[in-house]
C-alpha positions in Angstrom: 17.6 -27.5 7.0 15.3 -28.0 9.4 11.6 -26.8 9.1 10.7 -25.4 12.9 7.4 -24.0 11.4 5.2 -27.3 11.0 2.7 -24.5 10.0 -0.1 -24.9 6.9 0.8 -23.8 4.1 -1.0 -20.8 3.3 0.6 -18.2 1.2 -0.2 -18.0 -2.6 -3.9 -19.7 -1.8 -5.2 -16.6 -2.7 -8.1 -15.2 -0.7 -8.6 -16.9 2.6 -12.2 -17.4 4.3 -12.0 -16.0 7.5 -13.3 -18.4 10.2 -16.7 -18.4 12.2 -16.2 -16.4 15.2 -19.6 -16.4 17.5 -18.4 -13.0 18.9 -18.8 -11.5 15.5 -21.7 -9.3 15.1 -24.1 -10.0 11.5 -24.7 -7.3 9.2 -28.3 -7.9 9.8 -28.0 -7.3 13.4 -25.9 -4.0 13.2 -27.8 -2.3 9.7 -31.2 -3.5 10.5 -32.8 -0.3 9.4 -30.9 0.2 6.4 -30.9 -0.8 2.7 -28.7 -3.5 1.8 -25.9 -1.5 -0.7 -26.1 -3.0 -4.2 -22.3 -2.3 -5.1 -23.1 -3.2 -9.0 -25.2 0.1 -8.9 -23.4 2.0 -7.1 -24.5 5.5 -5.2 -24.0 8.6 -6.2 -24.2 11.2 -3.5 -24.4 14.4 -5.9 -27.4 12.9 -7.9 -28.8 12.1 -4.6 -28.4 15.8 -3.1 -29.2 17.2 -6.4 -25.6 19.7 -6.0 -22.4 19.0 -8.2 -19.7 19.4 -5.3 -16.6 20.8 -5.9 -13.6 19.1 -6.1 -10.8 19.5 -3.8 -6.7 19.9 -4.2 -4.9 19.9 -1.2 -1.9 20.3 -3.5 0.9 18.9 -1.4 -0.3 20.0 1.8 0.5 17.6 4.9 -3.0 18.5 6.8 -4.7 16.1 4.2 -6.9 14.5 7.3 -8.0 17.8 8.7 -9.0 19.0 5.0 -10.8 15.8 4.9 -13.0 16.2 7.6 -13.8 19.6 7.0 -14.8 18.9 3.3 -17.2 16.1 5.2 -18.3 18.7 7.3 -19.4 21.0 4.4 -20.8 17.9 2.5 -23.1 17.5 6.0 -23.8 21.1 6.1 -25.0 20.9 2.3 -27.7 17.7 3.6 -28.9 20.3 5.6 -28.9 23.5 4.4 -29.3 22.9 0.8 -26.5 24.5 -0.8 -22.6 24.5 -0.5 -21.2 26.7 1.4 -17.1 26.3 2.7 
């Protein structure tokens, strides 16, 4: 059988480093102003606010992306307002 991809072999390698590309912007270029987010610790946004939020249940419903954005929009609204309101 003839072999008409003379390609590298790169499946099962695992994870692969994606090249340098100069076009590629740094995280320290685009989130200068911001902290640096330490994933081992974690955030918590309801100790942050100081509010338990609720949690949601779209229960089967197909309008999961809407829901979604409105929830956001509450979560904003809370940020602002101080208190939960849907």
């Amino acid at each position: 059988m003839f072999n008409f991809f003379r390609r590298k072999q790169t499946m099962g390698t695992g994870a692969l480093r994606d090249p340098i590309d100069p076009r590629d912007f740094r995280y320290e270029e685009v989130a200068a102003a911001g902290e640096p987010v330490d994933w081992e610790k974690g955030f918590d946004v309801e100790k942050e606010l100081q509010f338990k939020l609720p949690i949601k249940n779209q229960d089967g419903s197909g309008s999961c992306t809407g829901q979604g954005w409105s929830y956001y929009g509450a979560v904003l609204n809370t940020v602002e307002e101080g208190f939960y309101d849907e």
